[in-house]
N, C-alpha and C positions, 0 to 999 in steps of 0.2 A: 504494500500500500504506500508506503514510504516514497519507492521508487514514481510512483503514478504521478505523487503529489508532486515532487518533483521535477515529473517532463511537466507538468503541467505552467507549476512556476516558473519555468525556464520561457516555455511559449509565451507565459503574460510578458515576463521581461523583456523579451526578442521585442513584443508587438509595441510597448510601452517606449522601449527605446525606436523602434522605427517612427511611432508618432511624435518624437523630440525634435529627431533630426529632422524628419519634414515642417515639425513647426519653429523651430529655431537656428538649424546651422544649412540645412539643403532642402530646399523647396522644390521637388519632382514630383511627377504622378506615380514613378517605379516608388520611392517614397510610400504614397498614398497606397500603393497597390502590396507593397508588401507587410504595411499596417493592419490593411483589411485581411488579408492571406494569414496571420498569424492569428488576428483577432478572432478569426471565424475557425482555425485550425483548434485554438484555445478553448471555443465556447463547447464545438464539437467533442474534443476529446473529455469535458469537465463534463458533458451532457453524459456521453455512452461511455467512458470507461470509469469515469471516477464514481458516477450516481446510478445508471441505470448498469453497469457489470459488478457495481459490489452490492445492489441488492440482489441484483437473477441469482449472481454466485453464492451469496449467504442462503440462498433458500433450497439451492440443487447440494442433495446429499450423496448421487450417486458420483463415483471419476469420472467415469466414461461420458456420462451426460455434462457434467459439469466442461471436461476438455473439450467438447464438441459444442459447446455454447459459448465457452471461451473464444475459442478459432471462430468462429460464426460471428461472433462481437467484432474481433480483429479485421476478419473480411469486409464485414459494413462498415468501418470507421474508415477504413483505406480508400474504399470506393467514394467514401463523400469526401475525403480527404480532396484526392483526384479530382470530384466532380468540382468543389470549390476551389480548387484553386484554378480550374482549364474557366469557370467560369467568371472568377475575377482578369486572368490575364492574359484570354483569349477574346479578340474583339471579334473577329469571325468564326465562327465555328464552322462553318460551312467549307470554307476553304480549306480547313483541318480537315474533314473530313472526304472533302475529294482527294487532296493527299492521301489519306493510309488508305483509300481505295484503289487508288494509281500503284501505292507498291504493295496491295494484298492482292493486284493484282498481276505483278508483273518482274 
């Protein structure tokens, strides 16, 4: 639990100092973009692994359910990981996606 709390205060801090720099020493939108990126990586991880995997975990008695809920937690935090951040610093998507179709396809 220790270690959780930990990534987690690290992410506030990353997001905290990136909001400094953009409002007092380097005004960019990369800036802006990596405030929001941390702040929404932060809110995410505090939501599904620090509140909602230590109550699922405190109430699964069995291993084998409990390590297959575990991983299943990890898998959907990665994906929305992923999903926020192609969403914050991806202006087109569409042009992403005719790319990996170009070379899924070729």
């Amino acid at each position: 639990m220790l270690k959780k709390i930990i990534t987690f205060l690290i992410l506030i801090i990353v997001s905290v100092l990136a909001w400094f720099l953009d409002k007092k020493i380097y005004p960019n939108i990369d800036m802006v973009k990596i405030f929001y990126t941390f702040l929404a990586l932060s809110i995410i991880y505090l939501v599904l692994e620090l509140i909602l995997g230590t109550i699922m975990l405190r109430k699964i008695k069995d291993s084998k359910t409990k390590y297959s809920s575990r991983k299943m937690l990890s898998v959907i935090l990665w994906i929305l990981f992923i999903l926020v951040i192609f969403a914050i610093w991806i202006k087109d998507p569409q042009s992403l996606i005719v790319a990996y179709g170009i070379i899924g396809a070729g």
